[in-house]
C-alpha positions as CSV (number, residue, x, y, z in Angstrom):
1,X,-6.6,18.3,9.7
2,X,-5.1,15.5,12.2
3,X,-4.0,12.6,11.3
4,X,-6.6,9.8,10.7
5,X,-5.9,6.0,11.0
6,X,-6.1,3.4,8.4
7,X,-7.8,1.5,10.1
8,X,-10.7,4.1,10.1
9,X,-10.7,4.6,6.3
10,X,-10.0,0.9,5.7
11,X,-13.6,0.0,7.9
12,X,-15.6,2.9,6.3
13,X,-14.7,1.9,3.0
14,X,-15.9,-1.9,3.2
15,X,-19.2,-0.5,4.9
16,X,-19.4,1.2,2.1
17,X,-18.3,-1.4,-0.8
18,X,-15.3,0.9,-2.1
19,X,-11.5,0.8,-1.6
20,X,-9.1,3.3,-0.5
21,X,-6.2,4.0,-1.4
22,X,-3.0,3.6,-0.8
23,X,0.2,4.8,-1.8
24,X,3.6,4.5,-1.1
25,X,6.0,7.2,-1.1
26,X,10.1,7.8,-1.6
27,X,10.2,11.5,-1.7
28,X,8.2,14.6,-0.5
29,X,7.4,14.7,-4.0
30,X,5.7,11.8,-3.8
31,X,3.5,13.1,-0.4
32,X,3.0,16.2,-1.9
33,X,1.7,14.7,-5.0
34,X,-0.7,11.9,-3.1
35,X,-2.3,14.6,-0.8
36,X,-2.9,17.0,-4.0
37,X,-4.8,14.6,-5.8
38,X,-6.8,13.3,-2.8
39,X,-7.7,16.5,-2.0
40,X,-8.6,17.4,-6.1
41,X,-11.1,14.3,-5.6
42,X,-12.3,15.6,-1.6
43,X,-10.7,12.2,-1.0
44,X,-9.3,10.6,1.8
45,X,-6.2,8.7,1.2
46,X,-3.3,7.0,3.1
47,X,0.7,7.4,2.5
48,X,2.5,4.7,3.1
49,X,6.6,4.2,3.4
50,X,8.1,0.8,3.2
51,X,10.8,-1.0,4.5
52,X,12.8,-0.7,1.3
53,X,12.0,2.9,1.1
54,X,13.6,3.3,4.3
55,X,16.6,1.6,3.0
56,X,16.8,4.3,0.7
57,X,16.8,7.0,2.9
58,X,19.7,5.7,4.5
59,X,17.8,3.5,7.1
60,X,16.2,6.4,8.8
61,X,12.4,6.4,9.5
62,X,12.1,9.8,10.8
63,X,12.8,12.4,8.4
64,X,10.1,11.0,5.6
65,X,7.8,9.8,8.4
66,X,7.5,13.6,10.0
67,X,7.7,15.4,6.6
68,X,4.4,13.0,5.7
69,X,3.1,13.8,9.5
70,X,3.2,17.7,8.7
71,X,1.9,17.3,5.2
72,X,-1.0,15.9,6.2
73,X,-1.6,17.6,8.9
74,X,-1.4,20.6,7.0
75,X,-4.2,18.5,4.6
76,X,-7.7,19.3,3.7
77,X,-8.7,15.6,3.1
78,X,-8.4,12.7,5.8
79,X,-4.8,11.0,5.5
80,X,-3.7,8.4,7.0
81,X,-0.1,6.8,7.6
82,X,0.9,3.4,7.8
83,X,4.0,1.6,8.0
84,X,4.1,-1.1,5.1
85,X,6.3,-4.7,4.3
86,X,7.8,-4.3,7.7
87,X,10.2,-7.6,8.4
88,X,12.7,-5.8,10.8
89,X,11.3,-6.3,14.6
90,X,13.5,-2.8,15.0
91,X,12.0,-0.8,12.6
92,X,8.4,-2.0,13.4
93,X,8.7,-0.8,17.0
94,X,9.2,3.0,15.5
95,X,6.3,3.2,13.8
96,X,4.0,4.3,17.2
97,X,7.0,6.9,18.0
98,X,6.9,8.0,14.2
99,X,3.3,9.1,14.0
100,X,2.3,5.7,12.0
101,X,-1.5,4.7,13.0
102,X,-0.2,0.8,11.2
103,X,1.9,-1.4,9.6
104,X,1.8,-4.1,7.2
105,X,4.0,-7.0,9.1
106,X,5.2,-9.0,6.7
107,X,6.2,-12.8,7.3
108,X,4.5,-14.3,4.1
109,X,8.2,-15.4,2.8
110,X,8.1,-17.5,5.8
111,X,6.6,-21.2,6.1
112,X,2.7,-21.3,7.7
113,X,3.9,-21.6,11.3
114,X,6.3,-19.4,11.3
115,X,4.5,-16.8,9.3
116,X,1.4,-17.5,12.4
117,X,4.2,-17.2,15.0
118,X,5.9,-14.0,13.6
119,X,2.8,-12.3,12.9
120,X,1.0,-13.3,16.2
121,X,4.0,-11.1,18.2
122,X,3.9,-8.2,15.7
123,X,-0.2,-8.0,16.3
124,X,0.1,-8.9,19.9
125,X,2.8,-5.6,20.2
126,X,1.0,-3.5,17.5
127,X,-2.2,-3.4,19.5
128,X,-0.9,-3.1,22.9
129,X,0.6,0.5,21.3
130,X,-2.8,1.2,19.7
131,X,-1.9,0.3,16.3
132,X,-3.8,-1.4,13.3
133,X,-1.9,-3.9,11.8
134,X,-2.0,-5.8,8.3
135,X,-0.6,-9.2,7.1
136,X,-0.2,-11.4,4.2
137,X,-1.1,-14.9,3.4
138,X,0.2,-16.8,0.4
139,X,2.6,-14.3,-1.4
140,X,2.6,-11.5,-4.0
141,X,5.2,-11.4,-6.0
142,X,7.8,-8.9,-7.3
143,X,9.2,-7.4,-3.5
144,X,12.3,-5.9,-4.1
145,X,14.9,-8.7,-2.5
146,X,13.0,-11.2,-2.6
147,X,13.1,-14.0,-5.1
148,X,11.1,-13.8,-8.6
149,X,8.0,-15.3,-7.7
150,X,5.1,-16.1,-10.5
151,X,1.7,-15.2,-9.1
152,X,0.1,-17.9,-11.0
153,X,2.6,-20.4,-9.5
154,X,1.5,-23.2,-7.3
155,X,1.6,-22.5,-3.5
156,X,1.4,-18.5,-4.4
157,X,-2.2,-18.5,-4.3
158,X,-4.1,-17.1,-0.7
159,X,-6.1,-20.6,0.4
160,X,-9.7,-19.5,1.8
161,X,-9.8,-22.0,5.0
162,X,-6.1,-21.2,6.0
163,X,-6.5,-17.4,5.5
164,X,-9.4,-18.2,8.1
165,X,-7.6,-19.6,10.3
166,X,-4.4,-17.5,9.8
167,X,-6.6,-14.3,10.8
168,X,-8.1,-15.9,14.1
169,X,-5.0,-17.2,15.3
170,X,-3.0,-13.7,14.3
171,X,-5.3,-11.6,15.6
172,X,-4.2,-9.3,12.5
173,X,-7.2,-6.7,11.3
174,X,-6.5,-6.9,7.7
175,X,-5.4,-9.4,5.7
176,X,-3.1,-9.1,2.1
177,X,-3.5,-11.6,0.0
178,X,-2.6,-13.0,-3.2
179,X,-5.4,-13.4,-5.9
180,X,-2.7,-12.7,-9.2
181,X,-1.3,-9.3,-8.5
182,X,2.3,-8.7,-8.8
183,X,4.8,-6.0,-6.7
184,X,7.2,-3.9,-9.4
185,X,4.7,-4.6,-12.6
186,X,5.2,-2.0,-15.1
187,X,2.5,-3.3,-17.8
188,X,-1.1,-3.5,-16.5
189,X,-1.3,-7.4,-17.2
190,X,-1.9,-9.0,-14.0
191,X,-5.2,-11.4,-14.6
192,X,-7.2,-11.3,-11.0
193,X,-8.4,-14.8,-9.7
194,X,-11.8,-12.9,-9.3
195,X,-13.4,-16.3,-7.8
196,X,-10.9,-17.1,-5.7
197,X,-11.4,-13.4,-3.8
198,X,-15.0,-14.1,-3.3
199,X,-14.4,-17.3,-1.6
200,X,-11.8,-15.1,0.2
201,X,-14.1,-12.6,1.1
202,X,-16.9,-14.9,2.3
203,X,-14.7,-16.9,4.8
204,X,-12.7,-14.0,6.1
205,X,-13.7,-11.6,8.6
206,X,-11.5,-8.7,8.5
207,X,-10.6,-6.3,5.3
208,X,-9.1,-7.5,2.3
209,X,-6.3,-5.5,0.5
210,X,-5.0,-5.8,-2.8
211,X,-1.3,-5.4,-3.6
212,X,1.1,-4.9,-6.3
213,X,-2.1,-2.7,-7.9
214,X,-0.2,-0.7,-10.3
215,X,-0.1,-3.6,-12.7
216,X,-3.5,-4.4,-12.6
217,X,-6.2,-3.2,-15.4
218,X,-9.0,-0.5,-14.5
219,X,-12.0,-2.8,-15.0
220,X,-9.9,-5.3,-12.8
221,X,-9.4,-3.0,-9.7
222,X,-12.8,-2.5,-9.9
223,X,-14.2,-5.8,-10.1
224,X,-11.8,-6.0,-7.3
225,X,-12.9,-3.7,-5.1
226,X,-16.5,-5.0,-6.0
227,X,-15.6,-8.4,-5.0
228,X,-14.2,-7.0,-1.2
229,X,-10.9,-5.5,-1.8
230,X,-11.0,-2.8,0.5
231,X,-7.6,-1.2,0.7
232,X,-5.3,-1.3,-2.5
233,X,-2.0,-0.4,-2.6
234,X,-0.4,1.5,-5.3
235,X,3.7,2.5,-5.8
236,X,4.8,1.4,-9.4
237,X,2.2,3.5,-11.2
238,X,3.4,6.7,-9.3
239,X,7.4,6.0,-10.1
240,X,6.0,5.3,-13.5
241,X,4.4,9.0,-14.2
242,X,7.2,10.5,-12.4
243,X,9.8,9.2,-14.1
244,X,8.0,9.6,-17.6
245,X,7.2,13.0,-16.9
246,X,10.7,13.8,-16.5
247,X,12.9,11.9,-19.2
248,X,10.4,14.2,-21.3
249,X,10.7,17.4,-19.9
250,X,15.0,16.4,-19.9
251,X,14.2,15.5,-23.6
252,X,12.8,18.9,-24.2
253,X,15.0,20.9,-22.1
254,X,18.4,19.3,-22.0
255,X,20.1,22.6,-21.0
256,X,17.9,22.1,-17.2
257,X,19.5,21.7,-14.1
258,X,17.3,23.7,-11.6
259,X,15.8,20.5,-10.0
260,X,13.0,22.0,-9.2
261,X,11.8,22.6,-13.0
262,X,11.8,18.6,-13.6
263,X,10.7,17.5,-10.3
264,X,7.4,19.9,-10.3
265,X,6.9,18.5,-13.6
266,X,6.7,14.5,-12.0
267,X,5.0,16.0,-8.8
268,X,2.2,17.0,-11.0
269,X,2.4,14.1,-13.0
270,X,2.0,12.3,-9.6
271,X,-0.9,13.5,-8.3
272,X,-2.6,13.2,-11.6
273,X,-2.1,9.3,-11.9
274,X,-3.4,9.6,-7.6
275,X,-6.4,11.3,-8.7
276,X,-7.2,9.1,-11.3
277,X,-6.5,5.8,-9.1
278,X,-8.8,7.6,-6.2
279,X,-11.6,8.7,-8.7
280,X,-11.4,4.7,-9.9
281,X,-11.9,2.9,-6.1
282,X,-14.4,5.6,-4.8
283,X,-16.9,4.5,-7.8
């Protein structure tokens, strides 16, 4: 079916006091596996490719960006496809060009004003080419290049009245922030500031989103989600089942080299850790 925005699933979702979510993805493996499980569940979802993950590919947006177009075009569940941790003014004017319904601009690394600045030009261009377009306030920790950052530090936390003011003076139409989550967490230990997010979601008028979920505790997502998360993003947990899926099959079969034995094994693997996440934020 065609391509549906984030911004559509993101509204419907708070209407509806659920989440939806979002993954990003390094391979076709990885939007073959999302897709499968959304559409195990009847699900919408939303892929998502980041600036790192364009690194990888050799700094090239395209190739990933139509293989995910065609994918889920070719889908039987809404999917959407956003553009996520963008810093690079060059790579965030691809994303209309690229089939990307939004972006994530992220300028949280930056000091308060020029955080405000930055992300004021990224929302003022994102709209004028029809696109939806996410921030961050305070700062999650655990982005790849960045420094080590604890989520529990002082100064890390999202503050209620500047997030207010952050999102009026922005004009963003989601807003990230940071309630104890991590980026990169491979243990599911992250405690949630589950009081602070209410405050949050009483003084702020647009959607709230949750990073750095894959090291976050079922009964916390969904406290989360309860408490006005309504978009949570999700990449550790799918290189987690991937990976594991195939050191064991290697393990079990060490004469394999036919990539395409091990990779369907983490592809399935994949889309069975999506299908569970989905099933969790739709309850």
């Amino acid at each position: 079916m065609p391509l549906v925005t984030t911004g559509e699933l993101v509204t419907r979702a708070a209407t509806t006091h659920s989440a939806v979510a979002a993954f990003n993805i390094i391979t076709l493996e990885h939007v073959e596996a999302v897709i499968a499980g959304a559409e195990s569940l009847d699900a919408p979802v939303v892929l998502q490719v980041s600036e790192n993950a364009v690194k990888f590919r050799y700094g090239s947006l395209l190739p990933l960006a139509r293989a995910a177009v065609v994918a889920a075009e070719r889908a039987a569940v809404p999917v959407a496809l956003h553009l996520d941790h963008v810093q690079s003014d060059v790579l965030l004017r691809q994303a209309a060009d690229a089939g990307f319904g939004s972006v994530m601009y992220d300028a949280a690394h930056l000091p308060y004003a020029e955080n405000l600045a930055a992300t004021r030009a990224a929302a003022d261009w994102a709209h004028s080419q029809g696109l939806w377009i996410e921030a961050e306030l305070g700062e999650v920790g655990g982005k790849q290049g960045r420094p080590a950052l604890d989520a529990h530090a002082p100064g890390a936390r999202t503050d209620p009245a500047e997030a207010r003011a952050f999102v009026a003076d922005s004009g963003v139409d989601a807003l990230a922030v940071a309630i104890g989550s991590a980026h990169a967490m491979t243990r599911r230990t992250a405690t949630l500031d589950h009081d602070l997010l209410k405050r949050l979601a009483t003084t702020v008028d647009v959607p709230l989103v949750l990073h750095g979920s894959s090291g976050v505790r079922d009964d916390e997502l969904t406290a989360a989600v309860a408490g006005g998360i309504a978009k949570v993003n999700v990449g550790t947990a799918l290189n987690i089942a991937m990976t594991g899926a195939i050191r064991e099959f290697l393990a079990a079969h060490p004469e394999a080299v036919d990539s395409r034995t091990y990779l369907s094994v983490g592809r399935d693997a994949m889309a069975e850790a999506a299908r569970r996440i989905i099933q969790l934020l739709a309850r």
